[in-house]
C-alpha angles and dihedrals in degrees: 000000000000113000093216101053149312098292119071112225128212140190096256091185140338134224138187136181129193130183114250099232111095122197117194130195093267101054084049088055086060091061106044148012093287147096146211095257101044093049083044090049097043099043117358100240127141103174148345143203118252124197115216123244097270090051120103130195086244083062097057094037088057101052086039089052096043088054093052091050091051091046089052089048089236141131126253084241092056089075114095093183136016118200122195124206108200145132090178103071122148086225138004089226120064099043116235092233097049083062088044100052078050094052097049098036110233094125129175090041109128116257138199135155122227124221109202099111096220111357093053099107090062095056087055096053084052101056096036094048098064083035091065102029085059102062100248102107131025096199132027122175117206121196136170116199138174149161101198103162090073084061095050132091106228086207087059111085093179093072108013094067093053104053140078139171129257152113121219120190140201134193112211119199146180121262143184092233111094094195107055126083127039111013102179132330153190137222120184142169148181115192090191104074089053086118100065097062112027150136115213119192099186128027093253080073094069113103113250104234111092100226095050091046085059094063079066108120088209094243114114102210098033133108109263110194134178090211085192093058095036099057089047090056098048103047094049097045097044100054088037089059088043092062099035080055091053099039088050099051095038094250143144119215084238089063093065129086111213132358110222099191123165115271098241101140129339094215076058093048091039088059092039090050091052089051098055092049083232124157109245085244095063091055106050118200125185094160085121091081099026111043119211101318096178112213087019111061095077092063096036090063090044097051089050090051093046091042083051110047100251098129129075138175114284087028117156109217123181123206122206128171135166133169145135120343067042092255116168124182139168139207126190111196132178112219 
């Protein structure tokens, strides 16, 4: 029986949209003080898709939502709620997703936008799971969408080598069968370690300790990161979450089929991967070509998996996403 309720819920259909500018390694390297090899050593990335300035993150929701309608073989009117996963809105009112469920026209679906940076995607699996199962919605749509490289500082290598562009969606839907869907899931947070991923707007942002103030890159609206910090945390946390998800539903790690984890760092997903004693197969990375999207990268794994055949009735997916507040989740569903 499904944990969450009495219906059992499915991925009806999957979207993604990504920019079509592409920036590599090497046209960072013209730019700032880096190469190919040191951004490829340190994080595995390759490339990343970069929005022009007159893109906004609603763009790319809504071409990333539209596909996922059309994969799903639905109308636009068949949606009950849209929730949108973004730290990268052009306002916080209205909320991206109450312009995007215009756009599309599925008015009068429900709306409402998510703030938990990367991990974000997650959350809204996790809200829109139990919403479903219960009976109280038939479809929910979940996208995460962002358009980081207009918060970022290009003379800031710390930051401008790690993020890309680009919105995933997934249409959630009833089903007959109980036991299908979300099976159990976490949501965590640690407000303390806000400083060390951050994007301040004002200088009463700024944390109040003076060495972490000197990590500031000077530049108000713009991401600030420890990367130090950042990487411990994620790591722990993420392979902590991992195992407290596996102990509470009575699982080896053996016994899932595919790990979906935010692309944070692939140096971060390769140790996690060790630790776990997992086959590369079963943690996908495609970090290479996307860069860290935030919000988006979720989606954008689960997208490649679906469009390639990877998934298969029974399977047991599990779900894992952290990022800035710092703010870690997990979500096991049976497919």
């Amino acid at each position: 029986m499904n944990a969450t309720g009495s219906r059992g819920v499915r991925f009806a259909g999957t979207g993604v949209a990504l920019p079509p500018g592409v920036l590599t390694n090497d046209d960072l390297a013209q730019r700032v003080e880096t190469s190919d090899d040191w951004i490829t050593q340190r994080t595995g990335i390759k490339q990343r898709h970069v929005a022009d300035e007159h893109t906004t993150a609603r763009d790319l929701a809504r071409e990333a939502l539209l596909a996922a309608l059309e994969d799903a073989g639905l109308k636009p009117t068949d949606l009950d709620l849209v929730l949108v996963a973004t730290i990268t809105p052009e306002m916080t009112c209205p909320s991206t997703a109450a312009r995007l469920v215009d756009e599309i026209g599925a008015t009068p679906a429900g709306a409402m936008d998510l703030t938990a940076a990367c991990a974000g995607f997650v959350y809204g699996l996790n809200l829109a799971a139990p919403l479903i199962s219960t009976g109280q919605y038939q479809r929910i749509a979940v996208v995460g969408t962002e358009v980081l490289t207009q918060s970022v500082d290009f003379a800031d290598r710390r930051t401008c080598i790690l993020f890309g562009d680009a919105a995933g969606a997934t249409i959630l839907e009833a089903t007959d069968d109980p036991d299908q869907g979300c099976l159990l899931q976490t949501v965590r947070s640690d407000g303390a370690h806000w400083k060390h991923l951050y994007l301040p707007t004002a200088d009463s942002h700024l944390p109040e300790d003076p060495h972490e103030r000197d990590l500031f890159n000077g530049s108000l609206g713009t991401l600030q990161m420890n990367g130090r910090e950042v990487f411990k945390v994620a790591v722990q946390q993420t392979e902590n979450i991992i195992l407290e998800t596996l102990e509470r539903a009575g699982l080896a790690a053996d016994q899932v089929a595919s790990f979906i984890c935010h692309q944070s760092n692939a140096r971060i997903l390769e140790l996690i991967r060790k630790r776990l004693e997992l086959p590369p197969e079963k943690l996908p990375i495609n970090i290479d070509r996307f860069g860290n999207t935030s919000a988006a990268s979720i989606p954008l794994v689960m997208h490649d998996l679906q469009q390639a055949g990877q998934f298969n009735p029974g399977d047991l997916i599990l779900f894992t996403g952290i990022g800035g507040g710092m703010c870690w989740a997990t979500s096991l569903w049976k497919l």
